[in-house]
C-alpha positions in Angstrom: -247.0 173.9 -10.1 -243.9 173.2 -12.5 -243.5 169.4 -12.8 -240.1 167.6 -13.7 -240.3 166.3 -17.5 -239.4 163.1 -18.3 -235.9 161.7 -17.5 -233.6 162.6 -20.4 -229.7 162.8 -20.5 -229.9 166.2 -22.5 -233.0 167.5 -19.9 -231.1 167.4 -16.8 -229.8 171.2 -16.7 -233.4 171.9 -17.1 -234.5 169.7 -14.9 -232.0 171.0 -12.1 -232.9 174.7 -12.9 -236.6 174.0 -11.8 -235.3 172.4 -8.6 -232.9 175.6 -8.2 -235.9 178.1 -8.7 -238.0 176.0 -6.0 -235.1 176.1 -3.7 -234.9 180.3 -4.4 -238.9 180.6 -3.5 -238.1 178.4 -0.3 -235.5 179.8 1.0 -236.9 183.2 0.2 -240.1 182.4 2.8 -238.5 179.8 5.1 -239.5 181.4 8.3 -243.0 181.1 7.2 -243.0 177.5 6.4 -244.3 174.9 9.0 -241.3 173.1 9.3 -240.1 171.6 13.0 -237.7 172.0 13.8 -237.0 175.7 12.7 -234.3 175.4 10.0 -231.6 177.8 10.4 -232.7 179.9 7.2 -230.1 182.5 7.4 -227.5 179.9 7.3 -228.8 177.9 4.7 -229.5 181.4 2.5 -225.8 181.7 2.9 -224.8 178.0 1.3 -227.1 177.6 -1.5 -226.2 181.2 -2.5 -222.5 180.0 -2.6 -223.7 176.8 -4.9 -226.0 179.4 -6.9 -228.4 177.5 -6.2 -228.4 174.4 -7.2 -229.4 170.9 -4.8 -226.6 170.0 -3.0 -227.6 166.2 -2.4 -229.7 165.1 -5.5 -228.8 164.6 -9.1 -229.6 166.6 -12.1 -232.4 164.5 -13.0 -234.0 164.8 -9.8 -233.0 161.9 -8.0 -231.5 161.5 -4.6 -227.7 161.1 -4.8 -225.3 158.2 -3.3 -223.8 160.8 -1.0 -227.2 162.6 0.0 -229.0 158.7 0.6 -226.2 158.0 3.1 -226.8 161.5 4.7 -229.9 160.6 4.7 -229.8 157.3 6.4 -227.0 158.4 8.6 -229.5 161.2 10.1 -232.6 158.3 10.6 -229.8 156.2 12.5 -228.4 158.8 14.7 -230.3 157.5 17.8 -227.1 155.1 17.8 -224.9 158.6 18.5 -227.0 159.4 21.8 -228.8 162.0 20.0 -232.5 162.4 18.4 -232.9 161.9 15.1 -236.2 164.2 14.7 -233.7 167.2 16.2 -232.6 166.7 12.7 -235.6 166.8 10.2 -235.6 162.9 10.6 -239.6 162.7 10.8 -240.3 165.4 7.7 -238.4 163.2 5.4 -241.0 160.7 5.5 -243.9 163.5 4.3 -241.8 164.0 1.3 -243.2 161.3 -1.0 -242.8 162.1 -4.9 -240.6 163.6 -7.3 -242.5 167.2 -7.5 -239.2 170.0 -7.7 -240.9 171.9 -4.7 -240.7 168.5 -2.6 -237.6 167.4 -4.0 -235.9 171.1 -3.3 -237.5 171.1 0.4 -235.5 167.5 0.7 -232.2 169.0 -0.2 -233.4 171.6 2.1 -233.7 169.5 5.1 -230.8 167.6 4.2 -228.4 170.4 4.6 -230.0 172.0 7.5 -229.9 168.5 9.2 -226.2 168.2 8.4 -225.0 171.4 9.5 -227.0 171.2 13.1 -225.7 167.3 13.1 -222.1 168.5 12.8 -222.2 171.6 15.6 -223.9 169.5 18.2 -221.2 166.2 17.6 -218.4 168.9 17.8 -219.5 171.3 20.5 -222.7 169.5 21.5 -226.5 170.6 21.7 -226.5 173.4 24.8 -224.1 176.1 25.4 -222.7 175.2 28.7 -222.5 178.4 29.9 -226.6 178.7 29.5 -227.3 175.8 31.5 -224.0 175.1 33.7 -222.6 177.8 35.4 -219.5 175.5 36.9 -218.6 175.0 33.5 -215.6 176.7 32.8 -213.8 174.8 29.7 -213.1 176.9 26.6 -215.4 175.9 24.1 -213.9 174.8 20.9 -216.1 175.9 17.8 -216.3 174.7 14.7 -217.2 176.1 11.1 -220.2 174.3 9.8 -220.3 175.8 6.5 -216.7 174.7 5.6 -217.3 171.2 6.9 -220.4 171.3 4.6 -218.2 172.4 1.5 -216.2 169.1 2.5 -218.8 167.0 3.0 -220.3 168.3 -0.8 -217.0 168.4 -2.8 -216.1 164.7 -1.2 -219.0 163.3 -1.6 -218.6 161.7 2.1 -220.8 163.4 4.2 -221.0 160.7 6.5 -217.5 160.8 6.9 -217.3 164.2 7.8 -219.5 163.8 10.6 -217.8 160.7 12.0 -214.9 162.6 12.4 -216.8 164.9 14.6 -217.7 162.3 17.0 -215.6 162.3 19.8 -213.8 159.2 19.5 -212.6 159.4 23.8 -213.1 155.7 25.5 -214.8 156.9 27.8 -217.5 158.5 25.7 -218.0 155.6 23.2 -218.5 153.2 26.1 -221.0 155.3 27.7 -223.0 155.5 24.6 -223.1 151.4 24.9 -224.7 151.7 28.2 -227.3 154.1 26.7 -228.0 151.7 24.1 -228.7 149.0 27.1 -230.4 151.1 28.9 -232.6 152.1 25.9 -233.2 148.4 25.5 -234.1 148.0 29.0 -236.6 150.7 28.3 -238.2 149.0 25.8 -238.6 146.1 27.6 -240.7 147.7 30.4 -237.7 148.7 32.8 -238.2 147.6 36.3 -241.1 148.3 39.1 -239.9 150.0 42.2 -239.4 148.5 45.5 -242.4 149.3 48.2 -240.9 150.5 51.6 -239.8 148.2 54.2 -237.9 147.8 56.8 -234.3 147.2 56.4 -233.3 144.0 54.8 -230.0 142.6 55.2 -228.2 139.0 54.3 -229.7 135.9 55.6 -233.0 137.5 56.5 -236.7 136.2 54.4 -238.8 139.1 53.5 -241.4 139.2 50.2 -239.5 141.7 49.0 -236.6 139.5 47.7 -238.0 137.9 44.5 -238.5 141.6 43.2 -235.3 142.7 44.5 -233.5 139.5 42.3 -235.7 140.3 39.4 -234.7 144.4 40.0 -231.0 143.7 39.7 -231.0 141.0 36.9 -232.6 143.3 34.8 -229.5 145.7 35.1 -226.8 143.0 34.9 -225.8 143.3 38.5 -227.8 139.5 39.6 -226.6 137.3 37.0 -227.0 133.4 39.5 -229.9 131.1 38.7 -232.8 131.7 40.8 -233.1 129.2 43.6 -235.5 126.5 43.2 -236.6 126.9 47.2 -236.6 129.0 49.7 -237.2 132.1 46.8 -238.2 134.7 50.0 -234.7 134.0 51.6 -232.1 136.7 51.1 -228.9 134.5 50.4 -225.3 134.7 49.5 -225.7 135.3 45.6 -228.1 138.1 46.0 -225.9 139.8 48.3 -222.7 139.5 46.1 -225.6 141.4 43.4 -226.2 144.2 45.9 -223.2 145.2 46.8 -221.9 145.1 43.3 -224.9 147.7 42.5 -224.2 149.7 45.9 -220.6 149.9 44.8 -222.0 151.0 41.2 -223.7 153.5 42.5 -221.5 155.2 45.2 -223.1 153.5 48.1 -221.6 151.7 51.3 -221.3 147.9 50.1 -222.7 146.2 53.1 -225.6 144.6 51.0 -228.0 146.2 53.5 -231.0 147.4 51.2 -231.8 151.1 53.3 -233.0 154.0 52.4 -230.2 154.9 50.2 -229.9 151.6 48.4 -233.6 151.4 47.8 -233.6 155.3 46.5 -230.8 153.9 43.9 -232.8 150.8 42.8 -236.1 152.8 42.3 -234.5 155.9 40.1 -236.7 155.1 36.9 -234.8 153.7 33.6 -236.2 157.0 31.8 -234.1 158.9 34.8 -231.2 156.7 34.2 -231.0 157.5 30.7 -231.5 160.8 30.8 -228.7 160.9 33.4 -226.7 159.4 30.7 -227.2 161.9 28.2 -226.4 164.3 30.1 -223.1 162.9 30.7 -222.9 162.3 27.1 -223.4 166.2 26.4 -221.0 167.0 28.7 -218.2 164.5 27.1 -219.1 167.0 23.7 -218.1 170.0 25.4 -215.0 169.1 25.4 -211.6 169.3 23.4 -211.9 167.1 20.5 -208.3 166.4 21.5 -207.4 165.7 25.3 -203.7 164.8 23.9 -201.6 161.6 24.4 -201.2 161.8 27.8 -203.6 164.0 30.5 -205.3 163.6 34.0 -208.9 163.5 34.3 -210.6 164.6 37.8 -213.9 163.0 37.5 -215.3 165.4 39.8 -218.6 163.5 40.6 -217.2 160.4 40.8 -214.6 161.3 43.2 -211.8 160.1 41.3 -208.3 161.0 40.0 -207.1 159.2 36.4 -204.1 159.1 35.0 -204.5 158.8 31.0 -202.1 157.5 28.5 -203.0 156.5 24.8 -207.3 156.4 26.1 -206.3 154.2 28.5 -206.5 155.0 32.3 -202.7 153.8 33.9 -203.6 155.5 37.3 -206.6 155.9 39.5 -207.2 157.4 42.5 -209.4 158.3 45.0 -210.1 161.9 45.7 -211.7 164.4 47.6 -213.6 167.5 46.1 -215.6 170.9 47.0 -218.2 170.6 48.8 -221.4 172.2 47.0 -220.5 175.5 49.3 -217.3 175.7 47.9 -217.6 173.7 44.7 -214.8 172.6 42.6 -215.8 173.7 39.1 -215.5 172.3 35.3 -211.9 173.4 33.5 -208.6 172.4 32.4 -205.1 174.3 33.0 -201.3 172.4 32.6 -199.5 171.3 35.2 -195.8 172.0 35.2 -194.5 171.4 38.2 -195.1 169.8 41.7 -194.3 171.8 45.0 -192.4 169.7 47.6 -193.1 169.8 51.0 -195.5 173.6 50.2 -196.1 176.4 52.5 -200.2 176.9 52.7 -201.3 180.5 52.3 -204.8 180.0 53.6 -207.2 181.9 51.0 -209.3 184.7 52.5 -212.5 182.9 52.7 -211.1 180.2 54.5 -209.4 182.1 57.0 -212.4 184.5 58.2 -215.0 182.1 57.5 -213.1 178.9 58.8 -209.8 179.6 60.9 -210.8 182.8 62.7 -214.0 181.3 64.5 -211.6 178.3 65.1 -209.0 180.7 66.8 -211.6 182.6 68.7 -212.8 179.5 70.5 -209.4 178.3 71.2 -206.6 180.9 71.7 -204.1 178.1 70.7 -205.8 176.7 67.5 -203.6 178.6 65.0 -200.2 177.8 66.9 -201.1 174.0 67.0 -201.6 174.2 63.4 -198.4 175.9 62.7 -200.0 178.3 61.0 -197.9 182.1 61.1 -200.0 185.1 61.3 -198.6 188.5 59.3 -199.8 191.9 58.4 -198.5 194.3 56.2 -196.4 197.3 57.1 -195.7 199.2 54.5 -194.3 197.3 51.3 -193.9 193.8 53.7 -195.6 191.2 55.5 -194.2 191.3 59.2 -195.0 188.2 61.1 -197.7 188.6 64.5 -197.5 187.0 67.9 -201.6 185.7 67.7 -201.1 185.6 71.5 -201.1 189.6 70.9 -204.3 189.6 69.2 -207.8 190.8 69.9 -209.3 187.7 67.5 -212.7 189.3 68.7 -212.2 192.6 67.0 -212.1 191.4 63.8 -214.6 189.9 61.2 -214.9 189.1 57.6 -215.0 192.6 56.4 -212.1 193.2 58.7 -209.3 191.3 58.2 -205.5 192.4 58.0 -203.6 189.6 58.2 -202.4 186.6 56.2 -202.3 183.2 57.4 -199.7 180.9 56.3 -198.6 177.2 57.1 -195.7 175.8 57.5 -194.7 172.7 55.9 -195.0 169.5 57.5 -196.8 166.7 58.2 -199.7 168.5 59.1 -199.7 171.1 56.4 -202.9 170.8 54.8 -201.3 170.7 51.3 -199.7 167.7 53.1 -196.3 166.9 51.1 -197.2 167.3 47.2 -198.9 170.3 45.4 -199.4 170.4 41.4 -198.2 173.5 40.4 -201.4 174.4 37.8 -201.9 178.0 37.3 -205.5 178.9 37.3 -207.9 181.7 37.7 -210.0 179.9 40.7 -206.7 178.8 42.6 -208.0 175.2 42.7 -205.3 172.3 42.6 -204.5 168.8 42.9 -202.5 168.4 46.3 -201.8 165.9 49.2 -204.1 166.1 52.7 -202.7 165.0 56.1 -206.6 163.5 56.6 -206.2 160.3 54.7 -209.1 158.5 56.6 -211.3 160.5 54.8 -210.9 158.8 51.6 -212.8 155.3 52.8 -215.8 157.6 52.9 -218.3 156.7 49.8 -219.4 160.0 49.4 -216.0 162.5 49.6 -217.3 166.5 49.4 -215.2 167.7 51.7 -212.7 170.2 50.7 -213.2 174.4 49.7 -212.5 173.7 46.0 -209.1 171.6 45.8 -208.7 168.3 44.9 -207.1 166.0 47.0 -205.7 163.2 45.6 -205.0 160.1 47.4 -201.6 158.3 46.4 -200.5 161.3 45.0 -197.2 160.5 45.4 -197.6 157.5 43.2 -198.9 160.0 40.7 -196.1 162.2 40.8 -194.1 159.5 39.9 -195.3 158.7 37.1 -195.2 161.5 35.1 -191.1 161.0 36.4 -191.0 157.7 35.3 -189.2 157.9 32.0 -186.5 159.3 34.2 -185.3 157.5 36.8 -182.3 160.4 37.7 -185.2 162.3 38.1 -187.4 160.3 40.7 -184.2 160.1 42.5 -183.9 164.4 43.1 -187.5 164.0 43.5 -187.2 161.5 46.2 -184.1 163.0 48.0 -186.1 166.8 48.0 -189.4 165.2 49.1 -187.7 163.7 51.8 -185.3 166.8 53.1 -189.1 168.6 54.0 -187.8 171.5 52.7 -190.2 174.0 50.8 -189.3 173.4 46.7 -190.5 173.6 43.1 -189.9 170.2 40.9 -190.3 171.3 37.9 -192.0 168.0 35.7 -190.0 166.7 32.8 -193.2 167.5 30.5 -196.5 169.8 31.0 -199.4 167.8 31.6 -202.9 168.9 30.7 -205.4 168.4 33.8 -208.7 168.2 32.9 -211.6 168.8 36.2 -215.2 167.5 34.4 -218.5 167.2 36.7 -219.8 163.7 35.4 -222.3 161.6 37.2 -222.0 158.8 35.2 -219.3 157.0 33.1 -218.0 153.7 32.2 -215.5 151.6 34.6 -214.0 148.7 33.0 -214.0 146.6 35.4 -217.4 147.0 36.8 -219.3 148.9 33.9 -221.6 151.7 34.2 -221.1 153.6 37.4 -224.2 156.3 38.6 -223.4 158.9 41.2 -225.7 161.8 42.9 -225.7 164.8 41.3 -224.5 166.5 44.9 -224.0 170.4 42.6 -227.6 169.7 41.2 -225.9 170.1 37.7 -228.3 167.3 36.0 -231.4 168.6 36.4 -231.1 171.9 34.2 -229.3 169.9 31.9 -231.9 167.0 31.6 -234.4 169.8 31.0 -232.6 171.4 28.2 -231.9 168.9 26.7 -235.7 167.5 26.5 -236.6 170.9 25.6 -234.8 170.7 22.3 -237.0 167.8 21.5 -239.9 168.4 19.0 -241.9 166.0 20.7 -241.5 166.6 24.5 -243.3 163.5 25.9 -240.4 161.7 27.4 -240.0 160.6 31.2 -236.8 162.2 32.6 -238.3 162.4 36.3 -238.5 159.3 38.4 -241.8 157.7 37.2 -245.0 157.9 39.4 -246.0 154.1 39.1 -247.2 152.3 42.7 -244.4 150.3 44.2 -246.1 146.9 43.9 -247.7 145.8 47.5 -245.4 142.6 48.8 -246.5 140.5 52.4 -243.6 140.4 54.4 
């Protein structure tokens, strides 16, 4: 074993050679080495042979540099990021404890292997989404590790270089705030699930109620001081508490603790956190830059947003695919709006939806002013329906196309965004506007209906008010037109199931395309030590006397 010589000014080339002949044998037998996790040997073969060799992060006497110590401590505090420090040799730094070259080169080693991993998963993030979500449908934007590395190394600001991978969105630096409470909660003990009962609503006295306070003052959502008497009584303050965690969680707000509601409450702190992460991955998936001004369908949350300079100007409610006929993850532009549109009914819809509907009721189609036509020759020719045999015709035979008129009950309803796509999925009106009080709002083949979309439309007009005008006067003729929008407007459809609102903080919703799951489990599986709790946890609900 070569050991360094003493620390002299005139020794350090020699001193730096020894380390650069370690760093040759290493790399020469990485895959042999027990190191977890598995550096990426090929890659790291290709840098050092670009430095000839020498450490990249420690001085030529053998000590660790200023930029390579903040690397360092950057890599042991990225828990703060959302991601685990381990993933990036974190826990072998610690079995490297003296100055011999072999431990000092396998340092530098680790060091550059952790930076290079650190910087892909902050930019694209850990998983492929195409291995472990196949609704994901957003272009993934890749970076160049190595060149970030040659940045990081010539700058001396490695740390910088991977802040500036970090996506810096609101909505993704909020959510890892709630991970760090949620982490703390964890630590604490998190909270003990509720034992069944029967349905408890306001102004009833059940045992169940001191746990209940204690259950939603540990999340935030019960903030009153406890009463001094009647502790069993289920009273005004504790209701305001579960409706504000119903409405946090995508429930009915009628304080009624059911089935549903006690199913929220008991989902385990590990689960919550993991459903967190996830969320957090997915935020890395995407563009680094969603541009100045772009709508986000929050897919999961049932929600339409308007975004302007990170700040949300518009929201909406919205209805999306139900898991049947899901609304996938991607983006397209919008560039203009259809007025008052003509629906051609897709093919699925119309032999799995609309001809069993016209076989039961000869008039269904007429009522919904929908034309019937079949080609002859190079054209469409329109078809009296009365003049059909519905019954001779089935999904594997079907010659016609369906189209609706415009109108009040066009299905489109008024407004259409104009957003060419590959899955002909857009943002459009409905005629059935009483389906947005539901909480839970799966109800469409793939579209996204948008509630208010008029008030939308308007403001993308807004910084021209000739132009609301037209658009007003051509809304209102009911006449079939484009509009085209004053500028494009990136639309961006993501599948989250939980996020930050900031009003009412963190907001948790089922995971009704059971897209979680596989991503939960991918994500632990990355994890050198795999003992974490992502399922709800098997502890007794405590035994309460009503």
């Amino acid at each position: 074993m070569t050991v360094l010589s003493p620390g002299r000014a005139n020794d350090g080339e020699n001193q730096t050679n020894v380390i650069r002949q370690s760093l040759q044998e290493q790399l020469a037998i990485g895959e042999s080495l027990s190191i977890q996790p598995q550096p990426d040997w090929s890659l790291l073969r290709q840098v050092y042979a670009n430095y000839d060799y020498r450490p990249l992060w420690h001085t030529p006497f053998g000590q660790l540099a200023e930029a390579g110590t903040a690397l360092k401590q950057y890599i042991q505090d990225v828990a703060g990021a959302g991601l685990e420090p381990a993933l990036y040799q974190a826990d072998n730094f610690s079995h490297l404890l003296d100055n011999q070259p072999q431990q000092l080169a396998r340092e530098d080693l680790l060091l550059t292997d952790g930076f290079l991993r650190l910087a892909r998963h902050l930019a694209e993030g850990q998983l492929d989404p195409a291995a472990v979500d196949p609704l994901w449908k957003i272009p993934m934007e890749r970076i160049d590790s190595a060149r970030l590395l040659d940045q990081a190394v010539i700058g001396l600001n490695p740390v910088s270089v991977l802040e500036s991978l970090n996506p810096r969105n609101h909505g993704y630096q909020a959510l890892l705030r709630a991970l760090s409470d949620y982490r703390r909660i964890a630590s604490e003990g998190g909270w003990s699930p509720l034992p069944e009962a029967p349905l408890l609503r306001p102004g009833e006295q059940h045992g169940l109620v001191p746990l209940l306070r204690q259950r939603l003052r540990t999340t935030g959502h019960f903030d009153a001081p406890s009463p001094a008497t009647d502790v069993l009584t289920y009273d005004p303050d504790l209701q305001q508490a579960v409706e504000r965690f119903q409405q946090a969680h995508g429930l009915k707000q009628d304080g009624i603790i059911g089935p549903q509601t006690r199913a929220a409450l008991n989902v385990s702190v590990e689960q919550r956190i993991a459903q967190i992460e996830s969320n957090l991955e997915r935020w890395r998936w995407l563009p680094q830059q969603l541009g100045d001004r772009y709508i986000l369908v929050n897919i999961g949350g049932y929600l339409v947003q308007l975004v302007e300079h990170d700040k949300v100007r518009l929201e909406s409610r919205s209805i999306i695919g139900r898991p049947m006929r899901y609304t996938p993850s991607f983006s397209a532009r919008a560039t203009h709006l259809v007025l008052n549109p003509t629906w051609t009914v897709p093919r699925r819809i119309a032999v799995e939806d609309l001809l069993p509907a016209q076989r039961r009721d000869s008039e269904y189609l007429l009522r919904k002013n929908i034309q019937i036509q079949q080609r002859e020759g190079d054209q469409w020719v329109s078809q009296d329906p009365a003049m059909i045999d519905w019954g001779a015709f089935n999904r594997n035979n079907f010659p016609f196309r369906l189209q609706q008129s415009p109108g009040d009950g066009n299905s489109l309803g008024r407004i259409k965004f104009h957003m060419p796509n590959p899955y002909a999925i857009y943002l459009h009106d409905t005629p059935a506007k009483g389906l947005f009080s539901h909480p839970v709002r799966d109800f469409s083949s793939g579209c996204v209906r948008v509630e208010g979309i008029q008030d939308l439309a308007r403001q993308l007009l807004v910084s021209e008010p000739e132009t609301i005008s037209l658009f007003s006067d051509r809304l209102a003729s009911r006449q079939s037109s484009y509009f085209k929008l004053p500028q494009p407007i990136d639309v961006y459809l993501v599948y989250f199931t939980a996020w930050i609102d900031p009003d009412t903080g963190v907001q948790f919703r089922p995971d009704i395309y059971d897209l979680d799951r596989p991503l939960m489990l991918s994500l632990r599986q990355l994890s050198p030590s795999q003992d974490k709790q992502f399922a709800h946890r098997e502890t007794e609900p405590v035994s309460i006397a009503n």
